[in-house]
N, C-alpha and C positions, 0 to 999 in steps of 0.2 A: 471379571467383576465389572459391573455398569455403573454408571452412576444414576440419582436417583433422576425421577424426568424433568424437577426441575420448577418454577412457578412462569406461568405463560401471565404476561404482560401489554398492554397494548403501551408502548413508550417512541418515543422519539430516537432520530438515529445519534443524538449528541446524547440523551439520557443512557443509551446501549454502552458507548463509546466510558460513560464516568462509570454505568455499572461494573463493565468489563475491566478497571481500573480497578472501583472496589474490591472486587469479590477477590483481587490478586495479594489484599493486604498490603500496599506503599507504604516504605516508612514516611517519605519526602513526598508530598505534593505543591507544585508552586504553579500559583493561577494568575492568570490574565484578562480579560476578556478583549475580544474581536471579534464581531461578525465573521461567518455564522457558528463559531467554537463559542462563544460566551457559555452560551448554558451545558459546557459540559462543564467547566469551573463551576458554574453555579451549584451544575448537583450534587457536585464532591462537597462543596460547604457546605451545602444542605445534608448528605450522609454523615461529615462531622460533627456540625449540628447536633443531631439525632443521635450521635454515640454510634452510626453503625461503622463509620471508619476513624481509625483510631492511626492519626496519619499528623505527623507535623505539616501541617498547611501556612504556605509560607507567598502573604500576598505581597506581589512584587511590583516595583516602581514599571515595568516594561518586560517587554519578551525576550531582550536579552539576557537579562538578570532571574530571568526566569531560568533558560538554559544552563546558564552557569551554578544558578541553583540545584539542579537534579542532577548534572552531571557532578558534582563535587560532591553529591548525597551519596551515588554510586561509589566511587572512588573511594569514600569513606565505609563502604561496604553497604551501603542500604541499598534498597528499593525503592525506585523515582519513577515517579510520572507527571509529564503535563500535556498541553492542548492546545495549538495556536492556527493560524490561518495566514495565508496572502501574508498582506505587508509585517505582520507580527512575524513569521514565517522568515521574511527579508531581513527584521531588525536584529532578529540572533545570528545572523547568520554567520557571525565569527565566531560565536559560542558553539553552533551545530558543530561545525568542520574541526572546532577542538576536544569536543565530546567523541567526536569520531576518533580525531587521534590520539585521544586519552583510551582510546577502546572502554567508553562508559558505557556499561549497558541500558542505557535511557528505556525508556518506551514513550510517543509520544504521539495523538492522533493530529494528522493534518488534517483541516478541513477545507476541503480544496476551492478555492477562488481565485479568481482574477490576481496578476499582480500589481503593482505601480508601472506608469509609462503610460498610460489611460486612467484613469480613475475608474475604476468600475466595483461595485459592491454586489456582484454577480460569479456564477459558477464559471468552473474553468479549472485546469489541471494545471495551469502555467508554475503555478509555486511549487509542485511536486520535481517541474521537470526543471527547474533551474536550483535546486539543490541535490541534481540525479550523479552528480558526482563529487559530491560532499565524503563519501565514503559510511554513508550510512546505510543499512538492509532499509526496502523502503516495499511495503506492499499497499496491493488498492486492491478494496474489498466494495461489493454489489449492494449491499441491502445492511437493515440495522439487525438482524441476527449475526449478519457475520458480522460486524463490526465487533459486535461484543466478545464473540467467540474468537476473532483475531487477536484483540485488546491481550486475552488470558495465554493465547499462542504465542503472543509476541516476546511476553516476558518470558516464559521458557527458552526460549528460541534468544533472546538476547546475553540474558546470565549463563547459556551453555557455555560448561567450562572451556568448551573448545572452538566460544565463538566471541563472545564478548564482545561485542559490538550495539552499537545504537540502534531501534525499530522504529520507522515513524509507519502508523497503519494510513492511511491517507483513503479519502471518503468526499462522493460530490457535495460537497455545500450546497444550501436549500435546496437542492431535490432530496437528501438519502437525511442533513443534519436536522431538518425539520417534517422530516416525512414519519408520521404515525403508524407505527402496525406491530403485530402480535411478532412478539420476542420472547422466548422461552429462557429464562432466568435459572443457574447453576445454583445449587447449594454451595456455599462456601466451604463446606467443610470436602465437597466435591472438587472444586479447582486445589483445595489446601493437598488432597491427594496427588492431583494433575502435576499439579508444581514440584511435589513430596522428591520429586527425581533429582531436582537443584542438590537437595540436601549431602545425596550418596556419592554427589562428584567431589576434585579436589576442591579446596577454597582458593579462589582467586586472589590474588595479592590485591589488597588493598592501604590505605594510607594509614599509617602509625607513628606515632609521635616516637616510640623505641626503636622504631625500624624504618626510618629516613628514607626515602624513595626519591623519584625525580617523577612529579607531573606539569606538564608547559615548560620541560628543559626545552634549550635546544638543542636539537639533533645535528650531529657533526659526521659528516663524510658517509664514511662506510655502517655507520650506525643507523643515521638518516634512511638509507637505502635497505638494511636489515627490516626496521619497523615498516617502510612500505610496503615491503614486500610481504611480509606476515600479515600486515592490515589487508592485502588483495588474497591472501590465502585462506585468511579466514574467512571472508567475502566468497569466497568458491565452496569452503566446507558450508556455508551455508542454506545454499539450494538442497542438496540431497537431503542434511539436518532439516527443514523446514516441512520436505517432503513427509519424514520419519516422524515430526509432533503431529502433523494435519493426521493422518492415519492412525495415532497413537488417541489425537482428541474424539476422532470420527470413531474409534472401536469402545472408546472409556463413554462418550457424552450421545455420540449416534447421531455426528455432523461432522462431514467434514466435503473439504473443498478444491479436492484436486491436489493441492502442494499449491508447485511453482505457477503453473497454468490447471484450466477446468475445460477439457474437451464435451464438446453438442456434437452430437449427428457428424462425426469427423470422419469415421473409420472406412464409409465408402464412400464419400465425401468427391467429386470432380473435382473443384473450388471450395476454398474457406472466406472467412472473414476473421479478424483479428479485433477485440477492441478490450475496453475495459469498464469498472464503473458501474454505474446506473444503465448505461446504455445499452447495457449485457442482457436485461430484463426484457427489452423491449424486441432488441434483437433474437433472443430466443424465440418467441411470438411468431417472429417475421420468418426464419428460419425454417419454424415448423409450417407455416403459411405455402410457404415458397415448394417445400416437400412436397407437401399436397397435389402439386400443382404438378411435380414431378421433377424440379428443379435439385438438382442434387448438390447442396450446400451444406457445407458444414461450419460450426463453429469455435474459436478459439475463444477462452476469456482470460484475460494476462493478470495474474492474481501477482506475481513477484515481477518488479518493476528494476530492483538491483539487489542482491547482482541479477543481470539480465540473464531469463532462463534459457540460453539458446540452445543445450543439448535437448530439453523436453522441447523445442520449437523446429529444431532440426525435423526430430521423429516426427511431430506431428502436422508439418509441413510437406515433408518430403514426399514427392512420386504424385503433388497434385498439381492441378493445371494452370492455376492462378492463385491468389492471394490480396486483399481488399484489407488497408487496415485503417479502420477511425479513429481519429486524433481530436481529444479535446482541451489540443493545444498547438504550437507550433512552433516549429524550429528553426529560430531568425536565422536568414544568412543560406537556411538551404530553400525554403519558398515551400515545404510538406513538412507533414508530422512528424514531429521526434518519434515515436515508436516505429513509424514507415521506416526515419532511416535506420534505425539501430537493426531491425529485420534486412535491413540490406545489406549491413554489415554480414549477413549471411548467406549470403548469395551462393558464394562457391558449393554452401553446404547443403542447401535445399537446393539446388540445379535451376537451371534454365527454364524461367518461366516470368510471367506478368505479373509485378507487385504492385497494387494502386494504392495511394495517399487521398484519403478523406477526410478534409478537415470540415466540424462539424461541433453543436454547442458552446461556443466561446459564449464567456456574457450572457450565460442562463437561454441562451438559443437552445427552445428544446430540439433533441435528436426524436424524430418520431417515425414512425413506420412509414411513410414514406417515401422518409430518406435514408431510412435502410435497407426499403423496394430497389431503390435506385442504386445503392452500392451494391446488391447484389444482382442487377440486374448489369451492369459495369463489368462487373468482374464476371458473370458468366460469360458475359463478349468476349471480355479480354481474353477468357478461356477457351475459345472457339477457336480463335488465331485475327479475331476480327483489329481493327486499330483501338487504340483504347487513349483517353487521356491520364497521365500521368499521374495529377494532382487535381483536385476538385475541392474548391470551397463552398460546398453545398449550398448551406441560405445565400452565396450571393449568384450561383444562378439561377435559384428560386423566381431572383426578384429583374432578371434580368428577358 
């Protein structure tokens, strides 16, 4: 059975982000605003408003109070969502890492910007990747269809009985949270199916006043170390589970997006490129450009960010000549991108070859074709056996 096709929309990728919230039914929503998340708060108050969500909305002094709000909603047995960015992002952040270790099932979009240490009111992944071991599932999604179609995956995927865990769907700010374009919109009674799977598993233990529990005990010795390690194991059942709803959304809705990662032109592929985001769009383009031409390049697009997909990355890595990944962010203390290294972490597995670090859009610096010419022109070298450099921060030897 399919579901029906749905109302096509021209919206925003933060109106995708509050629909994709709607249409899952939250009991709890708790809003904030911050550049550039504000208006997806806004359109949940506006769908309450209106009677189309029927959601305790719950406005909060700050983004900490925010967190502790939908995680506590969870725990109590609901359905929570909220929406924050950059420094709001920062300000839970004792709230995030205890949501995680409460295994709430939160969902929540990041909308990725710059952090504190610079002021900047501009794009950038940096908040994604300094909460990347918080212990929450964290995916980055291209465009404002997927967003919304994440948003509905995410909640499944987090309430699974056999995962219980936090989702933050994470998305570039002002390029994808203010970018307009045709979104095709789920019937409710459609995702009320999608989701219908929650129902048939066991119930998760939640909090009851008859039935006294411990949530923010402390954890002692051998106990301490039991929960760890079940929190890292569910973290693992999570990739394959992520894989299994993408396929299950992609056969029920007639979209879907790879799982963990989304292979381009990889399979005869010399050399890859690795990236994520918005930049994925552009990079396709370039990819197919470069084909043309005869250049044989292929592409990775890294949809699950934690747990880190490395066995889908192994496979789709292995047996090529090089490797080129853009980072739009950076990984103090090593001078490349946090995803360059975490793929380095892979080394033994993928073999003996040339991995290059591209750092690239910090601070709304668009990534454009290019300087996607140029990574893949880089990494074919580096594919040849020619020298190659290591690390490259693009716009600064634009201007050099």
């Amino acid at each position: 059975m399919k579901a029906k096709k749905g109302e096509l929309k021209v919206i925003t990728g933060n109106s995708a982000a509050a629909y994709g919230a709607m249409l899952c039914r939250p009991d709890v929503v708790a809003s904030y605003p911050i550049t550039p998340q504000t208006e997806v708060v806004e359109q949940l108050s506006k769908f309450h408003a209106d009677g189309v969500l029927e959601a305790e909305m719950i406005e909060v002094e700050g983004e900490n109070s925010a967190m502790n709000a939908v995680a506590a909603a969870t725990l109590a047995g609901g359905r929570a969502f909220t929406a924050t960015s950059s420094w709001g992002l920062v300000y839970m952040y004792d709230a995030v890492l205890q949501a995680a270790g409460f295994r709430a099932p939160v969902v929540m979009a990041n909308v990725n910007r710059e952090t504190p240490g610079i002021l900047a009111v501009s794009s950038g992944q940096q908040d994604m990747i300094q909460t990347r071991d918080a212990g929450w599932i964290q995916v980055i999604v291209e465009n404002s269809q997927e967003i919304l179609d994440t948003i509905i995956m995410a909640f499944r995927l987090a309430e699974d009985y056999d995962i219980q865990l936090p989702v933050m769907v994470n998305y570039d700010g002002f390029y994808i949270s203010y970018l307009a374009e045709g979104v095709r919109i789920p019937a409710k009674d459609d995702v009320d199916q999608f989701l219908a799977v929650l129902k048939t598993q066991p119930k998760r233990t939640i909090m009851d006043p008859t039935h006294p529990i411990g949530a923010g005990s402390h954890g002692l010795m051998t106990e301490f170390m039991e929960l760890r390690y079940k929190h890292c194991a569910a973290l693992d059942r999570a990739k394959k589970k992520f894989d299994e709803i993408d396929k299950d959304y992609g056969d029920f809705f007639g979209r879907s997006y790879g799982g963990q990662i989304e292979e381009y032109r990889t399979e005869d592929a010399d050399f890859v490129i690795l990236t994520s985001g918005s930049a994925v769009g552009t990079s396709r383009t370039v990819v197919d450009a470069k084909r043309a031409e005869g250049v044989k390049v292929g592409l990775i697009k890294l949809r699950m960010f934690r747990p880190f997909p490395q066995e889908k990355l192994i496979k789709a890595i292995k047996g090529k000549k090089a490797v080129g990944v853009i980072d739009r962010s950076v990984n103090f203390g090593w001078n490349s991108g946090p995803i360059y290294t975490e793929l380095r972490a892979l080394y033994p597995e993928i073999g003996p070859m040339p991995i290059l670090s591209f750092i690239d859009g910090l601070a709304s610096i668009d990534i454009t074709k290019p300087h996607i010419e140029r990574v893949i022109d880089d990494v074919a070298n580096a594919a040849k056996g020619k020298p190659y450099q290591a690390v490259t921060w693009i716009p600064l030897e634009e201007r050099e």
